[in-house]
C-alpha positions in Angstrom: 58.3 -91.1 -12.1 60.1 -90.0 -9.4 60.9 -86.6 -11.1 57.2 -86.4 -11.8 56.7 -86.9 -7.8 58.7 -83.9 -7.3 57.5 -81.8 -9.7 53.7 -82.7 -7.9 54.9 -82.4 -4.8 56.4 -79.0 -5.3 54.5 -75.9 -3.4 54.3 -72.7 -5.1 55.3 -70.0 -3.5 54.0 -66.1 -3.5 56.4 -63.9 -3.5 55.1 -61.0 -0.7 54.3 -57.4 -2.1 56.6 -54.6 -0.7 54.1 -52.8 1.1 55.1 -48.7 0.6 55.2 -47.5 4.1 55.9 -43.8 2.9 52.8 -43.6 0.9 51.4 -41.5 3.2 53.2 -38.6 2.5 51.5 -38.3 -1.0 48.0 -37.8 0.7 50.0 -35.4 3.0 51.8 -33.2 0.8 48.8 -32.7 -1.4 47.3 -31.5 1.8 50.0 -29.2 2.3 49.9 -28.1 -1.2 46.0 -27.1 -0.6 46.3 -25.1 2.5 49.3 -22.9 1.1 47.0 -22.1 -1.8 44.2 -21.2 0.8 46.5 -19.0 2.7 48.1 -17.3 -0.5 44.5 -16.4 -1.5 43.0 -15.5 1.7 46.3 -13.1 2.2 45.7 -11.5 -1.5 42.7 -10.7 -0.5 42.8 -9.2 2.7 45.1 -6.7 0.9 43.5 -3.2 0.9 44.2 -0.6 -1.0 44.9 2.1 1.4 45.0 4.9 -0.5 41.9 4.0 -2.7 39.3 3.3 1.2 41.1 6.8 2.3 39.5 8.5 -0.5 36.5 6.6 -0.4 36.3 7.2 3.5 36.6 10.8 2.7 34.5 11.2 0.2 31.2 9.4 2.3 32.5 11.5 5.1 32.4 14.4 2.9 29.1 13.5 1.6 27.4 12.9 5.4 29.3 15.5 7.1 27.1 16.8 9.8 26.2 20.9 9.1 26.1 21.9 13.0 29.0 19.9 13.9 32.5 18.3 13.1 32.2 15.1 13.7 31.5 12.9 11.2 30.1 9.2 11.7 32.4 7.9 9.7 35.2 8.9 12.7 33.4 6.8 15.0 31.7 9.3 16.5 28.2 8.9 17.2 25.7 8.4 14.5 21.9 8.1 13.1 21.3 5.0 15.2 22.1 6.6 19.1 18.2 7.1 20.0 18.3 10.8 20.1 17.7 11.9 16.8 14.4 13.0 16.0 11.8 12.3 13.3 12.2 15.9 11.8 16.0 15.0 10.6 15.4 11.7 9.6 15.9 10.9 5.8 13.7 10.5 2.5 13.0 6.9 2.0 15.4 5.5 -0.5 15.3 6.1 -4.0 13.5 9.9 -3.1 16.5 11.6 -1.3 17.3 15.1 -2.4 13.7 15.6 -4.2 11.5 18.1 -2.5 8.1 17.6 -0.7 5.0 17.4 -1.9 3.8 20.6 -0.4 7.0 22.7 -1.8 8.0 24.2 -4.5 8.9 21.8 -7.7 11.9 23.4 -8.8 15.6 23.2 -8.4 17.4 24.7 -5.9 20.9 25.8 -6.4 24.0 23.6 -5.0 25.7 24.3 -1.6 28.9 25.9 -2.6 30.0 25.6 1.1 29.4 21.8 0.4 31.4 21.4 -3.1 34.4 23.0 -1.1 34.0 20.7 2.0 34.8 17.9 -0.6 37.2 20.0 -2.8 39.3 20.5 0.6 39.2 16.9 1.9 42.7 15.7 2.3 43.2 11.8 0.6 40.9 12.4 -2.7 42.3 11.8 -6.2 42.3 15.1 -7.8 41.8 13.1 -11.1 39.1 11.7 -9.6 37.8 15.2 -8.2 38.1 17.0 -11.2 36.1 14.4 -12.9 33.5 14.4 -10.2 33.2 18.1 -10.8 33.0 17.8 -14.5 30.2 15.1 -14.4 28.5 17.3 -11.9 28.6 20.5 -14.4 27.6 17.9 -16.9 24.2 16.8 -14.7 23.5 20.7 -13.8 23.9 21.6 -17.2 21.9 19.2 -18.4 19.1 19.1 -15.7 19.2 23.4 -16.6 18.4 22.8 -20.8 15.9 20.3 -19.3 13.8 22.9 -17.4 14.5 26.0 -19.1 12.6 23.6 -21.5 10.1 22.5 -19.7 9.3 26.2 -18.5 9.2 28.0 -21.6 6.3 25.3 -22.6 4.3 26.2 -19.6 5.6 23.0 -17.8 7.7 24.4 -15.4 6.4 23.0 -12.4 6.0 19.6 -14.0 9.2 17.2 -12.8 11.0 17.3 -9.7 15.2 16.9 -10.5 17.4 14.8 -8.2 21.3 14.2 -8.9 22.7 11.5 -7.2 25.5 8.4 -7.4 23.7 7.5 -10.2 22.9 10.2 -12.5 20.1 12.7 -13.1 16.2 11.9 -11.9 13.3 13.5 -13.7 10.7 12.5 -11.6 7.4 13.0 -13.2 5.0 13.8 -10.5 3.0 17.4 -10.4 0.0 18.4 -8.8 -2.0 17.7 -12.3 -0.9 13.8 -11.7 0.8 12.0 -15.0 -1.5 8.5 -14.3 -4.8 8.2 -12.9 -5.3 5.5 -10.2 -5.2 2.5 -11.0 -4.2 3.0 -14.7 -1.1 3.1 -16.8 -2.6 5.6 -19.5 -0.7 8.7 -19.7 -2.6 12.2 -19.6 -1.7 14.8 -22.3 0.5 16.5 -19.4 3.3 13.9 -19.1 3.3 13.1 -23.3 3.9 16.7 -23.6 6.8 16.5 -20.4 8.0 13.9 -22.7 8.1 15.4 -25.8 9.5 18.9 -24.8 12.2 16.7 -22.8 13.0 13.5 -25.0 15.5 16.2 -27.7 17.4 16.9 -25.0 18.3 13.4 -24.0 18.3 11.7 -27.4 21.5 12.9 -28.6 23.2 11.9 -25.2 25.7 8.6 -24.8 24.3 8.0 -20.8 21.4 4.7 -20.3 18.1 5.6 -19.3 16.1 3.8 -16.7 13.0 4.3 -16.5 11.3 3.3 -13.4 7.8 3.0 -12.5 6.0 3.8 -8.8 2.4 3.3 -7.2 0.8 4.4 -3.7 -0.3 1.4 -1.6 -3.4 1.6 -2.7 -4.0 -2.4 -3.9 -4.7 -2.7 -7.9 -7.5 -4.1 -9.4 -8.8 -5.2 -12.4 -6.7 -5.5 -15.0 -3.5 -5.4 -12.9 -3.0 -8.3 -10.4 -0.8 -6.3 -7.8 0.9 -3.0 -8.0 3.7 -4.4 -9.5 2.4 -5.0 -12.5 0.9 -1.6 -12.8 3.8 0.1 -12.2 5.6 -1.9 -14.4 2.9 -1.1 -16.9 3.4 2.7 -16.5 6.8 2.3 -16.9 6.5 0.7 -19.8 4.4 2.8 -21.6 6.6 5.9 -20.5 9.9 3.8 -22.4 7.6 2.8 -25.9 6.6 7.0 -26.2 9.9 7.7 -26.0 11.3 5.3 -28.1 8.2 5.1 -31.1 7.3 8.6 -31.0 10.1 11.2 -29.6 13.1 8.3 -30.9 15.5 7.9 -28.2 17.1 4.4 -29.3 16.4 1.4 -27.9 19.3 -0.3 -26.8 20.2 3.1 -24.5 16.9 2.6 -22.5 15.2 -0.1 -20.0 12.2 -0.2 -17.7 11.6 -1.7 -14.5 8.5 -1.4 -11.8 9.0 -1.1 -8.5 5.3 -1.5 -7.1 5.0 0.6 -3.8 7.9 -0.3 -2.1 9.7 3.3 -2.9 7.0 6.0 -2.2 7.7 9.9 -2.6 5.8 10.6 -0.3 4.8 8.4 2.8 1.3 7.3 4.0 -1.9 7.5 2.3 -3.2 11.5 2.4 -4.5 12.4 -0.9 -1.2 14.1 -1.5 0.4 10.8 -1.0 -1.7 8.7 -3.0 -1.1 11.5 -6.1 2.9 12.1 -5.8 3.3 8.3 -5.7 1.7 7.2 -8.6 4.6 8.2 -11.0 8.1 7.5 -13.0 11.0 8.2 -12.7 13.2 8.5 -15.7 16.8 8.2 -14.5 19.9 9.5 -17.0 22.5 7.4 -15.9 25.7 8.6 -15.4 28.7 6.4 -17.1 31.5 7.9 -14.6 33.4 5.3 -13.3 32.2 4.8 -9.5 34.7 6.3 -7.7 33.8 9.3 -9.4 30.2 8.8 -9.0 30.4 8.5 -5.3 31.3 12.4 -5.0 28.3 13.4 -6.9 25.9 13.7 -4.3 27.9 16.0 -2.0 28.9 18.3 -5.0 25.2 18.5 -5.7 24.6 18.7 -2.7 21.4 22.0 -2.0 21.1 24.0 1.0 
């Protein structure tokens, strides 16, 4: 009995947990861990290469170098935005630069030579990446030369304006005799037969084709909801011609509308509302950008 008592009478006891007063430092190495891997990244990536932005400064200096002057506004001189340059030098709207008015001639002038040996001259360019710039630029001027000898010996010289740019070679299919009437996406027999006197010289060729579609602000009606659709319409119908009847293959070729947002010509004179209802067809050049970039400055027209 008495043992029994005992036993009863006996407290349990808890042994205490060993409390881990370094555990802490788990939470604060991992913290430690995160911000070197924030500052390794953020230094890997601050890293320029200075050779490739000295060419590429060069190049867009090049390609904007002022005609009357030296200076360049890429030396931090001063630029487009000081408040004294006038209307008369202002540029195209985008997506029109280096195609001429309405009220000029349609054809293509010849390339700046003085221009070409700016850029061949400017110290820090790759002259791998030159000489490919000046091949791809033969390639474009050869190329936009088949197109209008073509187009001239078929009585259609006047019918496309040519633009060669970073991005390739424009045919832009606007003429006097206007491709669309307003309002509609139905080509006249003018641009089928720019189309079919063109579409053998670009079938055979490895570049894309865009084909991009433009209206004047006047708002659609009727079957089109807005002048998106329209344009997008036009350029449609441009891509299916030359795909089901003149065969350029399909997977080289895409169409995209671009409503009135990118007008030829600015405002709403007649001459306006006729040079912007067009498309574009764009051969795009597969140079690699940096070489790309020197395009429009070895193109460049006086």
């Amino acid at each position: 009995m008495s043992g029994h008592a005992s036993t009863k009478g006996r407290r349990k006891v808890h042994e205490e947990e060993h409390v881990n007063h370094e555990r802490w430092l788990v939470s604060y190495a991992d913290m430690i861990t995160v911000l070197m891997a924030l500052f390794i990244v953020l230094f890997a990536i601050s890293q320029v290469d200075q050779e490739k932005y000295i060419a590429l400064r060069d190049s867009l200096s090049a390609g904007f170098q002022d005609t009357t002057t030296s200076n360049s506004i890429l030396d931090g001189t001063a630029g487009n935005l000081d408040g004294t340059s006038s209307q008369e030098n202002s540029t195209p709207a985008s997506g029109t630069a280096g195609m001429v008015n309405a009220d000029q001639g349609l054809g293509e002038q010849a390339a700046d030579p003085t221009v070409a040996q700016t850029v061949e001259s400017t110290p820090g360019i790759d002259p791998a990446v030159l000489a490919a710039a000046q091949a791809e630029a033969a390639h474009l001027e050869e190329l936009r030369a088949q197109i209008e000898a073509s187009l001239t010996s078929n009585g259609l010289g006047n019918a496309v304006r040519y633009r060669i740019d970073e991005r390739g070679l424009t045919l832009g299919m606007v003429a006097n005799d206007v491709f669309f009437a307003q309002g509609s996406a139905d080509m006249t027999p003018a641009a089928l037969r720019v189309l079919d006197v063109a579409a053998p010289l670009v079938v055979g060729l490895n570049e894309h084709i865009s084909i991009e579609g433009h209206a004047n602000i006047i708002p659609s009606s009727g079957r089109y909801a807005t002048n998106w659709e329209l344009s997008s319409d036009r350029a449609t119908q441009v891509l299916r011609h030359l795909v089901e009847a003149d065969g350029i293959p399909g997977p080289r070729i895409m169409a995209v509308g671009y409503g009135d947002t990118r007008p030829l010509v600015p405002g709403d004179s007649p001459d306006a509302l006729a040079a912007n209802r067009r498309v574009d067809i764009v051969i795009l050049s597969s140079a690699p950008e940096s070489v790309r970039a020197l395009l429009p400055a070895l193109t460049a027209k006086g």
